[in-house]
Backbone as XML, in Angstrom:
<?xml version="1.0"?>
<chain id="A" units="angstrom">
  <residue number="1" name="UNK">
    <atom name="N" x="-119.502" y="-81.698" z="-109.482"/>
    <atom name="CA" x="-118.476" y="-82.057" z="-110.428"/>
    <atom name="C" x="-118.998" y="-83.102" z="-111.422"/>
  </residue>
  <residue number="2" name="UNK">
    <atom name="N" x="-119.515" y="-83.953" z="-110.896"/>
    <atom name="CA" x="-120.743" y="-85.517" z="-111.828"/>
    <atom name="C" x="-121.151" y="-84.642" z="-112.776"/>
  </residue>
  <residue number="3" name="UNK">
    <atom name="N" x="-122.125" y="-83.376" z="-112.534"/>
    <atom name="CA" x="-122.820" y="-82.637" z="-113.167"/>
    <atom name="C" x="-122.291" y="-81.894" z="-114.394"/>
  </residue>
  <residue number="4" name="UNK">
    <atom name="N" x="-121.312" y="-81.358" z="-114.234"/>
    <atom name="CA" x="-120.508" y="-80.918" z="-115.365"/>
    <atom name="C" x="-119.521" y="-82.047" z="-115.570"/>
  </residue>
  <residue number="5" name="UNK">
    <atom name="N" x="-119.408" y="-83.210" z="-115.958"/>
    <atom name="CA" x="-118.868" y="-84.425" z="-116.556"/>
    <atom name="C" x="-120.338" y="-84.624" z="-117.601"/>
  </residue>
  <residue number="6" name="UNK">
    <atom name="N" x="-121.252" y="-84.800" z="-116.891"/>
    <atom name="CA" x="-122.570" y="-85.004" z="-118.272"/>
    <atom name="C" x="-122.802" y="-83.734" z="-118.777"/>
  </residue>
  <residue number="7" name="UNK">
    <atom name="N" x="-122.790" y="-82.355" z="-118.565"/>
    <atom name="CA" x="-122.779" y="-81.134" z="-119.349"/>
    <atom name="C" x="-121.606" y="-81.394" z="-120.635"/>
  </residue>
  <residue number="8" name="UNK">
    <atom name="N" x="-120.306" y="-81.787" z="-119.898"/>
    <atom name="CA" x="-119.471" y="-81.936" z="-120.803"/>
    <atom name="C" x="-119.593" y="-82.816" z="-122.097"/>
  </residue>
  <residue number="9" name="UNK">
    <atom name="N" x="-119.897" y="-84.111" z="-121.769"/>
    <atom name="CA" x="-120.225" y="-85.140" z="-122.461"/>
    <atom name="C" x="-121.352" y="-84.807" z="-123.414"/>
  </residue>
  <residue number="10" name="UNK">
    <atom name="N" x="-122.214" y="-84.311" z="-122.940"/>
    <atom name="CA" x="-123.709" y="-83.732" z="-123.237"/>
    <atom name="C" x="-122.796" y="-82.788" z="-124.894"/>
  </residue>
  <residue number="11" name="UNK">
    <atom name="N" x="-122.276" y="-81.982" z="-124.150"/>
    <atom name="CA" x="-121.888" y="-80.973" z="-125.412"/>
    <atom name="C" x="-120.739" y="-81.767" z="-126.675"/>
  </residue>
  <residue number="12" name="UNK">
    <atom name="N" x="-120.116" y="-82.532" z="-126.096"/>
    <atom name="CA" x="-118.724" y="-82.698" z="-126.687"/>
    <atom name="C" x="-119.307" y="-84.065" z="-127.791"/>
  </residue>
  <residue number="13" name="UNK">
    <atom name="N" x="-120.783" y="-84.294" z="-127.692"/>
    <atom name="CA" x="-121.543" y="-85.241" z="-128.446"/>
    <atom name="C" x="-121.442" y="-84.709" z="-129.414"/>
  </residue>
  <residue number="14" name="UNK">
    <atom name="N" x="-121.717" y="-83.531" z="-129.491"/>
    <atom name="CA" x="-122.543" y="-82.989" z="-130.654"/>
    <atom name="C" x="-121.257" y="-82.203" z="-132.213"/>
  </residue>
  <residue number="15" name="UNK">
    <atom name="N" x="-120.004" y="-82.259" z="-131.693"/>
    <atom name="CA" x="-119.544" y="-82.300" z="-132.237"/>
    <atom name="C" x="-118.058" y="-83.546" z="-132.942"/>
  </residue>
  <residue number="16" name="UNK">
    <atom name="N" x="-117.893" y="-83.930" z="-134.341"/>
    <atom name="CA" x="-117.304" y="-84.677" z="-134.740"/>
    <atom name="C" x="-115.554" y="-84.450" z="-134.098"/>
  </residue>
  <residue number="17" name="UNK">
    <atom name="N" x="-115.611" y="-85.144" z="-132.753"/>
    <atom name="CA" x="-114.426" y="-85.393" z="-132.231"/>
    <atom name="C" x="-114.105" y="-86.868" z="-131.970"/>
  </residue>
  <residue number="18" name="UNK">
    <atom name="N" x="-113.297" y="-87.488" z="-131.963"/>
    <atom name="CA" x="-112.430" y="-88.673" z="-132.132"/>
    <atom name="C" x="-113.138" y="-89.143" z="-130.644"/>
  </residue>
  <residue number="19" name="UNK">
    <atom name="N" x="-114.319" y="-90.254" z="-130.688"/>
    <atom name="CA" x="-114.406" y="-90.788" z="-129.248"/>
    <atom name="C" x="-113.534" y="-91.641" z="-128.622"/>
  </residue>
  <residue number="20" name="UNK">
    <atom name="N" x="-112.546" y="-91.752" z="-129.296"/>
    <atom name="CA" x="-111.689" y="-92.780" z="-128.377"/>
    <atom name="C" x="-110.818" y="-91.771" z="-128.062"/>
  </residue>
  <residue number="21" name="UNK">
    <atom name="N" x="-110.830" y="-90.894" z="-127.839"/>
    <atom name="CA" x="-109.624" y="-89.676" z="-127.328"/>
    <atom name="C" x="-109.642" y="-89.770" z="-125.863"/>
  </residue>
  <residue number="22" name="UNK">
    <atom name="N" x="-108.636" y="-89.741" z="-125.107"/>
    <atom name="CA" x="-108.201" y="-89.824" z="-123.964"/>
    <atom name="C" x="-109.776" y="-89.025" z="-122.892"/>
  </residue>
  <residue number="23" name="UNK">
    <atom name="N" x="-109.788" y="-88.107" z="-123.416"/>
    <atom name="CA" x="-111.029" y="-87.057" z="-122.635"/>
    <atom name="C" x="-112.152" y="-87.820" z="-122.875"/>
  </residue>
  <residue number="24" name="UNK">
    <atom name="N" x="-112.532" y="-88.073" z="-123.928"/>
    <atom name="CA" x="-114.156" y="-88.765" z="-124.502"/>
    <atom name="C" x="-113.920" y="-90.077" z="-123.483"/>
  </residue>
  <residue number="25" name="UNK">
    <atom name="N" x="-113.249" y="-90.967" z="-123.264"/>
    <atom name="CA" x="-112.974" y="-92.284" z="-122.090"/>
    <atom name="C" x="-113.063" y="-91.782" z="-120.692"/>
  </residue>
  <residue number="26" name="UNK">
    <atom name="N" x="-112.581" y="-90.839" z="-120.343"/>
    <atom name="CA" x="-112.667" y="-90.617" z="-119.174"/>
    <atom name="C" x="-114.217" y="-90.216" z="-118.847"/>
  </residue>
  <residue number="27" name="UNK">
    <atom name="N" x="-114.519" y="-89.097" z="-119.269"/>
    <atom name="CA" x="-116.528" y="-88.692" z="-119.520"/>
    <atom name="C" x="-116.720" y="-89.764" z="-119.661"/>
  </residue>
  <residue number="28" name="UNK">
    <atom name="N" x="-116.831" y="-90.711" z="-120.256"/>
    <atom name="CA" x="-117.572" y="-92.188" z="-120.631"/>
    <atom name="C" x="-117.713" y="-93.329" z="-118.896"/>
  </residue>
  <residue number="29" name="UNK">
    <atom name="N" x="-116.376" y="-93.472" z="-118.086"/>
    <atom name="CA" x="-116.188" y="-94.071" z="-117.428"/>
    <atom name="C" x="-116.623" y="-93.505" z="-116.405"/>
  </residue>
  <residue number="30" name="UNK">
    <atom name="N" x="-116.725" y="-92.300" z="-116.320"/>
    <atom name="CA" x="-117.327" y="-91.046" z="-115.002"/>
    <atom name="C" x="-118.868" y="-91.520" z="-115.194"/>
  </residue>
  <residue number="31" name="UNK">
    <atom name="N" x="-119.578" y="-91.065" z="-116.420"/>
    <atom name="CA" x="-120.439" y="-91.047" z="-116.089"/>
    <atom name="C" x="-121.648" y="-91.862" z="-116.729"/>
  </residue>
  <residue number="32" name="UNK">
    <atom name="N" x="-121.108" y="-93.036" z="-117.314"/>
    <atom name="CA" x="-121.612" y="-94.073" z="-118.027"/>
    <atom name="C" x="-122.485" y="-94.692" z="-116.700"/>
  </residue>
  <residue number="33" name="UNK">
    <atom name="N" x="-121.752" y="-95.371" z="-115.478"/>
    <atom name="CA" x="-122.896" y="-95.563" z="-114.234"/>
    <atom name="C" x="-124.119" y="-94.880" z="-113.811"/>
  </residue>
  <residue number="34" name="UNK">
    <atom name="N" x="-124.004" y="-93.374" z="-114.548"/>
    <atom name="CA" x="-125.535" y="-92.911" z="-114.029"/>
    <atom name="C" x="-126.320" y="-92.754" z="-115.563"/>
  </residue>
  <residue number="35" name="UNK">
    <atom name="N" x="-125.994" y="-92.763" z="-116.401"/>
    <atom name="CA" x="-126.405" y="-92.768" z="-117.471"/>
    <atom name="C" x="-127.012" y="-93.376" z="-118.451"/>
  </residue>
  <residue number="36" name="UNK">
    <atom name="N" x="-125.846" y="-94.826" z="-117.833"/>
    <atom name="CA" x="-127.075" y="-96.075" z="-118.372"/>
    <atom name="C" x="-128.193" y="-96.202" z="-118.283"/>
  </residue>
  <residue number="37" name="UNK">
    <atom name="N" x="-128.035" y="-96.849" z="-116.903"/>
    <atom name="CA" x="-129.517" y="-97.089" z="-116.706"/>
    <atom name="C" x="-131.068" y="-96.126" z="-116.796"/>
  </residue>
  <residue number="38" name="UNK">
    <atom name="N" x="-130.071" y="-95.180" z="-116.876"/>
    <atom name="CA" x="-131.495" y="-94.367" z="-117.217"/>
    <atom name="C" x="-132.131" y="-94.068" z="-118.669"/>
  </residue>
  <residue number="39" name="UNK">
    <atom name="N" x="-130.977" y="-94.807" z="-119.525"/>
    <atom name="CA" x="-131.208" y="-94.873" z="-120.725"/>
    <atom name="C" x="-131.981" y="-95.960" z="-121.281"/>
  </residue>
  <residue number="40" name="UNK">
    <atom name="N" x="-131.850" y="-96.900" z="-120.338"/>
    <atom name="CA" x="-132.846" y="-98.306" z="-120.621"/>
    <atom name="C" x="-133.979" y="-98.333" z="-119.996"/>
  </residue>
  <residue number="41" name="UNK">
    <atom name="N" x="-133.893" y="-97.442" z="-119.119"/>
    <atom name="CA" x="-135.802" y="-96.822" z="-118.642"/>
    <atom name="C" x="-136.176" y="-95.979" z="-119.256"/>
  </residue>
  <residue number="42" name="UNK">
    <atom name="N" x="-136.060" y="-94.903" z="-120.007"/>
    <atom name="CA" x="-136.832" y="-93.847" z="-120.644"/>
    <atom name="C" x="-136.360" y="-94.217" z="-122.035"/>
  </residue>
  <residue number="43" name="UNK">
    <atom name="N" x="-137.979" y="-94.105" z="-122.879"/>
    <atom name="CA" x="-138.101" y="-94.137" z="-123.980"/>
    <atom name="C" x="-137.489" y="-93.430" z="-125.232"/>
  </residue>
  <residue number="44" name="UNK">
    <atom name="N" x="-136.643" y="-94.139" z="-126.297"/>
    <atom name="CA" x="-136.223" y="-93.514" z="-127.169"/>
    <atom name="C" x="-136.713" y="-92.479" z="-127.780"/>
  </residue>
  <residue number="45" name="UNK">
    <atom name="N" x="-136.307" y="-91.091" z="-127.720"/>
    <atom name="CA" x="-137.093" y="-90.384" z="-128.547"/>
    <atom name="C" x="-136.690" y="-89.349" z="-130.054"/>
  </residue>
  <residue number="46" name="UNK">
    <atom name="N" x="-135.541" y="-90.434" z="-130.507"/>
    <atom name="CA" x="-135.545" y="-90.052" z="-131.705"/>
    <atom name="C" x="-133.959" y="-89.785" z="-131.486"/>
  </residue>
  <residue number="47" name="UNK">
    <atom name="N" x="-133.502" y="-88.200" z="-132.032"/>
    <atom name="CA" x="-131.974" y="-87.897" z="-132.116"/>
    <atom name="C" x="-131.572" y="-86.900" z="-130.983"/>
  </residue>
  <residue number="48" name="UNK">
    <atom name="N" x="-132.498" y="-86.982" z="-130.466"/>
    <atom name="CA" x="-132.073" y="-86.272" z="-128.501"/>
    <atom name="C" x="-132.455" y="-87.196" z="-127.546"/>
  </residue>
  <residue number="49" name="UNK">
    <atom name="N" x="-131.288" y="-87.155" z="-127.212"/>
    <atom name="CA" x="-131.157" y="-88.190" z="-125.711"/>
    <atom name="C" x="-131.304" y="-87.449" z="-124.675"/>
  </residue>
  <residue number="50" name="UNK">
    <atom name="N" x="-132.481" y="-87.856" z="-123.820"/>
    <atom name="CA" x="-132.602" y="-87.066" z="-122.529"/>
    <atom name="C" x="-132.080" y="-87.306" z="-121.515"/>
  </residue>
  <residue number="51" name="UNK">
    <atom name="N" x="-131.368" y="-88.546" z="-121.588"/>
    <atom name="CA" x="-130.748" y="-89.516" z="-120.278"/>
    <atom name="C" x="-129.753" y="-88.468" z="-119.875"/>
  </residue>
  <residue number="52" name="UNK">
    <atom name="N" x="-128.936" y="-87.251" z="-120.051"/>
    <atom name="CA" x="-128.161" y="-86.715" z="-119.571"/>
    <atom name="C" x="-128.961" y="-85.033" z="-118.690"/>
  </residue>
  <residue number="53" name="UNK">
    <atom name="N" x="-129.754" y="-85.074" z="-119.491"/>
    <atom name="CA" x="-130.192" y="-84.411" z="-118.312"/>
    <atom name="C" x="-131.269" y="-84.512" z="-117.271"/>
  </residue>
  <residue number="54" name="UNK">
    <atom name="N" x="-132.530" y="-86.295" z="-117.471"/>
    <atom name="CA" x="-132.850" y="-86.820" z="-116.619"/>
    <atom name="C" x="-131.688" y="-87.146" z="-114.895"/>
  </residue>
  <residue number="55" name="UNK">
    <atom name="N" x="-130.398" y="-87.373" z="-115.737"/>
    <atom name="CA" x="-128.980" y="-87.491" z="-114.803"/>
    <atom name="C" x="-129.103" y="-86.089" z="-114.021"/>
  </residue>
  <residue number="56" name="UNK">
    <atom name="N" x="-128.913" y="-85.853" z="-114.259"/>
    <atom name="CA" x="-128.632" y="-84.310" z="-113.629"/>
    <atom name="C" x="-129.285" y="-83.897" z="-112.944"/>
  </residue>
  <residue number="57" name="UNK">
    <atom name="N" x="-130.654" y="-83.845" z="-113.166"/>
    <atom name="CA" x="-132.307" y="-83.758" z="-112.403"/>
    <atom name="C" x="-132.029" y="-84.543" z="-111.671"/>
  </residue>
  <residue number="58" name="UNK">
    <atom name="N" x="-131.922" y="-86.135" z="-111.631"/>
    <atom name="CA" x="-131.888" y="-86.689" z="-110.520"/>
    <atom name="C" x="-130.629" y="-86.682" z="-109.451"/>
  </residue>
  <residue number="59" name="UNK">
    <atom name="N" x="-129.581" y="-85.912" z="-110.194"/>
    <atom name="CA" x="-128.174" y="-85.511" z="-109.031"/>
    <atom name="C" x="-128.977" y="-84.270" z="-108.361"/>
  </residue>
  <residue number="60" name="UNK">
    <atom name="N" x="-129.397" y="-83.752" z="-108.663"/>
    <atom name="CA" x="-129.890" y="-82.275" z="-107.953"/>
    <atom name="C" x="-130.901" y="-82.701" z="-106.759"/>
  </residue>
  <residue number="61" name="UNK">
    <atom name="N" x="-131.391" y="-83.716" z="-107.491"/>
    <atom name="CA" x="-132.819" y="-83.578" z="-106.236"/>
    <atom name="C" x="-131.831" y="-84.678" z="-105.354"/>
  </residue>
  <residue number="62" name="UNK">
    <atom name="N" x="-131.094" y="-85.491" z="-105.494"/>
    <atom name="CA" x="-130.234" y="-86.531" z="-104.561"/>
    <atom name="C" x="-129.443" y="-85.705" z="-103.238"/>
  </residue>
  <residue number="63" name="UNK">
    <atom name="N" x="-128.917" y="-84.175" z="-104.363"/>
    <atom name="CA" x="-128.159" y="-83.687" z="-103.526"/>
    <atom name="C" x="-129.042" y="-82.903" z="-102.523"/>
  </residue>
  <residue number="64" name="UNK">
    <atom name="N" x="-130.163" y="-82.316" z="-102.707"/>
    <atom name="CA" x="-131.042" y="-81.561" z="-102.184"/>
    <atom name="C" x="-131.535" y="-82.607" z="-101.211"/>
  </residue>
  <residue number="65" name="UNK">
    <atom name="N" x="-131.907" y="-84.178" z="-101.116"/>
    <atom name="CA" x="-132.186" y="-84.796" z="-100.116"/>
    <atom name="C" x="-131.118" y="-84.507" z="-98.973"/>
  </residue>
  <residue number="66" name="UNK">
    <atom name="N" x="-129.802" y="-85.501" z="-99.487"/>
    <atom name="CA" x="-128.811" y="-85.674" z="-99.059"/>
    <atom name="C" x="-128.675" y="-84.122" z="-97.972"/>
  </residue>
  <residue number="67" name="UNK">
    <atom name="N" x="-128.199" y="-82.799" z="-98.342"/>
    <atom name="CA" x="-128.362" y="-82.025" z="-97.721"/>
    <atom name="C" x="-129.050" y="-81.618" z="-96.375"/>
  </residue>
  <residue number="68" name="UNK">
    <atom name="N" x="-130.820" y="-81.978" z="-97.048"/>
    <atom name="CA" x="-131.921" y="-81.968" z="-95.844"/>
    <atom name="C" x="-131.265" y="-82.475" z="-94.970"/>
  </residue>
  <residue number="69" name="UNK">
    <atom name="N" x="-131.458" y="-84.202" z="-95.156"/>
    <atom name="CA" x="-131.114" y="-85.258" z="-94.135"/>
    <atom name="C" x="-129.838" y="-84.796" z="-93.315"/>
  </residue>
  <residue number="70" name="UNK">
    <atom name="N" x="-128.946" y="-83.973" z="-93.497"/>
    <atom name="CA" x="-127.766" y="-83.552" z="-92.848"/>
    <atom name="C" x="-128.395" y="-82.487" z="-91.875"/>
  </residue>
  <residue number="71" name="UNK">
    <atom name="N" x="-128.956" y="-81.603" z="-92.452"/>
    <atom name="CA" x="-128.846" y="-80.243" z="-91.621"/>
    <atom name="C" x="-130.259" y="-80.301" z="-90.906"/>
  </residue>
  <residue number="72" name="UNK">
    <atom name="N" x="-131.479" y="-81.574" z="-90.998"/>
    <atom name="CA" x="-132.254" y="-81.527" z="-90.200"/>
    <atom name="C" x="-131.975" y="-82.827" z="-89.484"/>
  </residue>
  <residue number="73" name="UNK">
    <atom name="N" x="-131.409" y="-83.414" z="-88.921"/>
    <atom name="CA" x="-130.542" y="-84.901" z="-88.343"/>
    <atom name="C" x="-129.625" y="-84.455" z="-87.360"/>
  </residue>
</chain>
């Protein structure tokens, strides 16, 4: 669900919609905690931000631990 909150956000960037709209705050507050910081570790690279799908990469492989550790434990 995290995952499609930054898909969402990811897309809903790219077009001229009102960010203070009820929806754009909520995406912001969801997923501003994983997003930050990964935005202040990886290097600016111009007018694409990768921090949303560095996010995502690192929810996948979290969940893929998380998983292991369950079903071999």
């Amino acid at each position: 669900m995290l995952t499609w909150a930054i898909v969402a956000r990811s897309l809903l960037s790219w077009f001229p919609i009102d960010q203070s709209s009820p929806l754009f705050q909520m995406l912001y507050r969801v997923t501003d905690p994983i997003i930050d910081p990964i935005r202040r570790v990886m290097p600016n690279t111009g007018m694409i931000d990768l921090s949303p799908m560095a996010a995502i990469l690192m929810l996948i492989v979290m969940t893929q631990l998380v998983s292991n550790l369950v079903v071999y434990n």
